[in-house]
FIVEXLO-79788 format. One line per 5 residues: number of its first residue (from 0); for each residue z, x, y of C-alpha. Coordinates in Angstrom, 2 decimals. Example, Ala and Ser with C-alpha at 12.3 -4.5 7.8 and 13.67 -1.06 7.14 Angstrom:
REM FIVEXLO-79788
0> 7.80/12.30/-4.50 | 7.14/13.67/-1.06
REM end
This chain:
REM FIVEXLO-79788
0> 97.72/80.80/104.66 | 96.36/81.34/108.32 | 98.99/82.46/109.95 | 97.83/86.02/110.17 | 95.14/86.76/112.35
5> 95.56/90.29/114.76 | 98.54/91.94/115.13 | 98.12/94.49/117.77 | 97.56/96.82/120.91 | 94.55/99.10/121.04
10> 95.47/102.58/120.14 | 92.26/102.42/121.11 | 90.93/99.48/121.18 | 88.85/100.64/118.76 | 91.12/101.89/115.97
15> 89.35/104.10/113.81 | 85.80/104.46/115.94 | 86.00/106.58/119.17 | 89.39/108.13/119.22 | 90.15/108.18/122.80
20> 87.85/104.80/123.45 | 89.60/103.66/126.36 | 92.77/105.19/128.49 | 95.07/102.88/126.66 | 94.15/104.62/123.47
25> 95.37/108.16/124.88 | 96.32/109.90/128.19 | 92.94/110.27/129.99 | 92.89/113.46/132.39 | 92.32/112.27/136.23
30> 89.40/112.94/138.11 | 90.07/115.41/140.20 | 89.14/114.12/143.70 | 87.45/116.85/146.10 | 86.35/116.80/149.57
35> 82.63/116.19/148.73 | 83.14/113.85/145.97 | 84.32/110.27/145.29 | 88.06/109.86/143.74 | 86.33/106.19/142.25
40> 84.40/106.60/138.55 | 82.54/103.46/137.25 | 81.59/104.10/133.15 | 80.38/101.67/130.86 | 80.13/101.73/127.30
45> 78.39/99.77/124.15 | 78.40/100.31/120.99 | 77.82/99.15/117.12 | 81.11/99.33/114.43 | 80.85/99.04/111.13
50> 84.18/96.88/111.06 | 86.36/96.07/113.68 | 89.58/97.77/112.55 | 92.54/97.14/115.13 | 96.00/98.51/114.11
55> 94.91/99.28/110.54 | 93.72/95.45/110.11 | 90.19/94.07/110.17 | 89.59/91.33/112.83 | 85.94/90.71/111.57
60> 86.64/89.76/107.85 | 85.28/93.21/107.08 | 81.70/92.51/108.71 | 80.28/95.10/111.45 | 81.04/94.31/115.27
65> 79.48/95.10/118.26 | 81.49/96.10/121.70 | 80.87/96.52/125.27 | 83.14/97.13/128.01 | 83.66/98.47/131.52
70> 86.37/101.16/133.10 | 87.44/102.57/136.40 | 89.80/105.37/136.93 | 90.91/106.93/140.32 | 91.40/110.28/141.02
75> 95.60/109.77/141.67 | 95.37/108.59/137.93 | 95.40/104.96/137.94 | 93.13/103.01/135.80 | 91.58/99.57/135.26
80> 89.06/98.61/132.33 | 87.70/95.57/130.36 | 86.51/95.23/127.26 | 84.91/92.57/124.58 | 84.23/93.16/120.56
85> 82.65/90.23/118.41 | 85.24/88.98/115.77 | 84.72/86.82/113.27 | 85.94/82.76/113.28 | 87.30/82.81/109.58
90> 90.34/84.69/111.48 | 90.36/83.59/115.09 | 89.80/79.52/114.17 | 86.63/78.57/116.76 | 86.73/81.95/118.23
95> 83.50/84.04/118.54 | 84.79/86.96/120.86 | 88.08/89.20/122.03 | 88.01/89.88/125.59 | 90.80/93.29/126.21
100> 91.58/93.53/130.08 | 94.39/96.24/130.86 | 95.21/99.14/133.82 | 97.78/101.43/134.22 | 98.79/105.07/135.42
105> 98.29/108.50/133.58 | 100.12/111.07/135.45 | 100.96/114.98/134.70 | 104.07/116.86/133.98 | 101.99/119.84/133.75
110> 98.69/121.19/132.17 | 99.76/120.27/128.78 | 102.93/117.44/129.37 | 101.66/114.02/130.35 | 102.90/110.34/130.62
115> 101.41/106.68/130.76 | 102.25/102.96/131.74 | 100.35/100.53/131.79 | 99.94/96.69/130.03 | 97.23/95.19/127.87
120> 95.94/91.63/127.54 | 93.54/89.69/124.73 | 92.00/86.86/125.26 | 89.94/84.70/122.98 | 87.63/82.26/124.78
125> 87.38/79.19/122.17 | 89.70/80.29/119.66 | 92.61/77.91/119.25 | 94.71/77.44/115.87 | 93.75/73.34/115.86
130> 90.73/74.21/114.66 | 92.00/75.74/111.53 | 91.21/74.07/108.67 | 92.85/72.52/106.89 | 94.38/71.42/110.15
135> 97.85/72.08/110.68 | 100.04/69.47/113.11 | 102.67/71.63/114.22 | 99.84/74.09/115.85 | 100.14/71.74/119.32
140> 97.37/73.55/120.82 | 98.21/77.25/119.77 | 96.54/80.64/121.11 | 96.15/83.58/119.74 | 96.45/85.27/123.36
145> 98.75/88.03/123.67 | 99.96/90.26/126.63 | 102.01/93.74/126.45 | 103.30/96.35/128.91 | 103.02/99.83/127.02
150> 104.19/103.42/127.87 | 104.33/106.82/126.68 | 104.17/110.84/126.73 | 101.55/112.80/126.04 | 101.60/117.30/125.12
155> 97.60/118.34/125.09 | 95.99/116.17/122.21 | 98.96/114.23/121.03 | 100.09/111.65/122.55 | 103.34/108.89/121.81
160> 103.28/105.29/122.77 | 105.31/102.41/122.21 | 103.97/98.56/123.52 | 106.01/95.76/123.48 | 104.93/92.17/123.96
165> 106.18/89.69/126.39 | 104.00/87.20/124.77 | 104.41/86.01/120.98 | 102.67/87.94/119.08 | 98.42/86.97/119.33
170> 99.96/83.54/118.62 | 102.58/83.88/116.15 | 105.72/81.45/116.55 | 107.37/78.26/115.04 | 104.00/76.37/115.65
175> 101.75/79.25/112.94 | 104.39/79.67/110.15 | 106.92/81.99/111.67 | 111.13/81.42/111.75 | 110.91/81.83/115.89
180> 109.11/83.49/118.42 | 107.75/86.57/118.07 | 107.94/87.56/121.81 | 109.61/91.42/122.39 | 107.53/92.49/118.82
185> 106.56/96.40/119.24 | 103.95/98.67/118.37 | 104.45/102.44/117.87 | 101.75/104.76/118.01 | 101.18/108.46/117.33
190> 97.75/109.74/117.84 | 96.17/113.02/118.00 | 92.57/114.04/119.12 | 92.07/117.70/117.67 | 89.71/119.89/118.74
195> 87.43/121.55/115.67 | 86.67/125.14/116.42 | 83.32/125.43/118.28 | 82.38/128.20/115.87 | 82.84/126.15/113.08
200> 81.56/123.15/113.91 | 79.20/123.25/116.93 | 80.52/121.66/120.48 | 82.54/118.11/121.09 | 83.55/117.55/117.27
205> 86.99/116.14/117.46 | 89.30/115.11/114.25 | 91.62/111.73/115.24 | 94.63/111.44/113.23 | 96.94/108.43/113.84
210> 100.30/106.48/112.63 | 101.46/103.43/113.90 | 104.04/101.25/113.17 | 103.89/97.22/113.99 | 107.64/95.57/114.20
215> 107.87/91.76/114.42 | 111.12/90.39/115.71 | 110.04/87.29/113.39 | 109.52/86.96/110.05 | 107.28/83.96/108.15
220> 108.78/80.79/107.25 | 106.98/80.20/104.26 | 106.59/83.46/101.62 | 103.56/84.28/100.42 | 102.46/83.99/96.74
225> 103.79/87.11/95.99 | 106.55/86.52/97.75 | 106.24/88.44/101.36 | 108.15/87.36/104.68 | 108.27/90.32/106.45
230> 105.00/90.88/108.49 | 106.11/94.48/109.78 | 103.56/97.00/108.28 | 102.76/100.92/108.92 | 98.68/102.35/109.34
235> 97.47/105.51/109.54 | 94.02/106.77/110.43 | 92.04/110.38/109.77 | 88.28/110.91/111.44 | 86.09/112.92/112.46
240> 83.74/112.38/115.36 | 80.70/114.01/117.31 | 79.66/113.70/120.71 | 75.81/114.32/121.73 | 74.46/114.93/124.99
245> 73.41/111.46/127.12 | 76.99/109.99/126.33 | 76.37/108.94/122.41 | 78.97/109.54/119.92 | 79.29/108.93/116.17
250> 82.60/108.58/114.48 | 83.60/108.07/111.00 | 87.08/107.54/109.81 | 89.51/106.08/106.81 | 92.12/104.12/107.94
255> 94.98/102.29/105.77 | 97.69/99.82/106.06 | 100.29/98.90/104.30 | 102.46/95.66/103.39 | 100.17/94.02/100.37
260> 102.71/91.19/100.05 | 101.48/89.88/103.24 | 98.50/90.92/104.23 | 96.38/90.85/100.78 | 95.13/87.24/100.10
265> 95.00/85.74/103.65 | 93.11/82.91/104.06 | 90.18/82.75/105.75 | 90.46/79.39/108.78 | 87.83/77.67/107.82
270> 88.69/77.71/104.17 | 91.91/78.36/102.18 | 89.56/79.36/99.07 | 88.06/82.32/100.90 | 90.89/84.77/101.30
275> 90.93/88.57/102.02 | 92.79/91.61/102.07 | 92.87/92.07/106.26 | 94.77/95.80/105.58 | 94.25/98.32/102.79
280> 91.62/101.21/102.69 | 88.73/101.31/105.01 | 85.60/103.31/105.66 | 84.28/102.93/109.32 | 81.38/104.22/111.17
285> 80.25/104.04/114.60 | 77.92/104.80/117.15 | 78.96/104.15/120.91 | 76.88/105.06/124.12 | 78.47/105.81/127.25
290> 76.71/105.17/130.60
REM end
């Protein structure tokens, strides 16, 4: 069966590494823009994962990644960023990398309430579902390219968001096993970064918690072997990470998801022997540098 490949958003576009990655993953407090400074910040960032966990599934068959990206934020709140992570062909048929380009507003309430909007967009140079093999006719050329428009509210560390495609889902539709499109298919996400006391456990140690929840408004054609059509699923995630002066940070996390009927035994594209479970338990660790 490869008709499963990511289901998404980026509560971070690193689920399970840096908690609060990249602004899409949270509600980033704006640079505060003074007379003798510049409202424009340029960061960069690179780093080394253990797994590339996105939405509680694996989008490098369970192998390490490597990521690199680039972000600009304004000092009114908007925000603009891009950003790449290795994945792995046996799920993304031809495909080598995921490029993640998305902007946006955070804006204030007050000192502790907070909202967001903003869209997200993955592209896969290379990757196209002809390529899977054994081929499949009815694939006409398929992506796995998705696009999304996201909002939500933020109070201090917590945040709520909810992102809704206007793409089918990373390629799902008639043409990759599914009853119809899978355009309008949500993701709901509730994160927290918490702060760990400083007595306790020295400066910038943070604990990320998350739930989401992925609805598709399409279910598979075809049931699995143990008999699963319904792709929707729930993950959760619990970390801890530490930040170290020079702009490194090293994460560690467990993250689940649910929904074995579908997602256990997927099969890998360039072989239906070699299948995998792309949710269920993981460990991750990670160590990111931020210039």
């Amino acid at each position: 069966m490869c008709i499963l490949h990511k289901l998404s958003g980026m509560i971070g576009m690193l689920a399970c590494t840096v908690s609060a990655g990249v602004p899409l993953s949270g509600l980033a407090d704006t640079t505060q823009a003074t007379a003798t400074s510049s409202p424009h910040t340029f960061t960069s960032n690179a780093g080394v994962l253990s797994n590339y966990i996105f939405r509680g599934l694996t989008q490098s068959w369970n192998h390490p990644a490597i990521q690199g990206g680039v972000d600009y934020t304004h000092g009114s709140g908007w925000y603009a960023g891009l950003l790449a992570y290795s994945v792995s062909n046996k799920q993304y048929a031809h495909g080598w990398a995921e490029l993640d380009y998305y902007g946006g507003y955070n804006g204030k309430f007050t000192d502790d309430w907070s909202w967001t909007a903003g869209f997200l967009g993955a592209y896969y140079p290379g990757a196209n579902y002809d390529h899977v093999n054994p081929a499949v006719a009815m694939n006409r050329h398929q992506t796995y390219n998705n696009f999304e428009l996201n909002a939500g509210l933020g109070y201090k560390w917590m945040t709520l968001k909810v992102s809704v495609s206007l793409t089918d889902y990373y390629g799902d539709n008639t043409n990759t096993g599914y009853t119809s499109d899978s355009k309008g298919s949500t993701y709901l996400d509730w994160s927290a970064n918490v702060p760990l006391p400083v007595a306790t456990f020295t400066n910038d140690v943070t604990l990320p918690l998350h739930i989401g929840r992925t609805h598709y408004t399409s279910k598979l054609a075809t049931p699995t072997p143990t008999g699963g059509i319904d792709p929707d699923y729930t993950d959760y995630k619990i970390g801890i990470n530490k930040g170290f002066d020079g702009g490194w940070n090293l994460g560690a996390a467990c993250t689940y998801a649910n929904n074995k009927a579908v997602y256990n035994g997927v099969a890998s594209a360039k072989s239906p022997s070699d299948t995998l479970n792309l949710g269920g338990g993981n460990v991750l660790l990670s160590i990111i540098k931020t210039f």
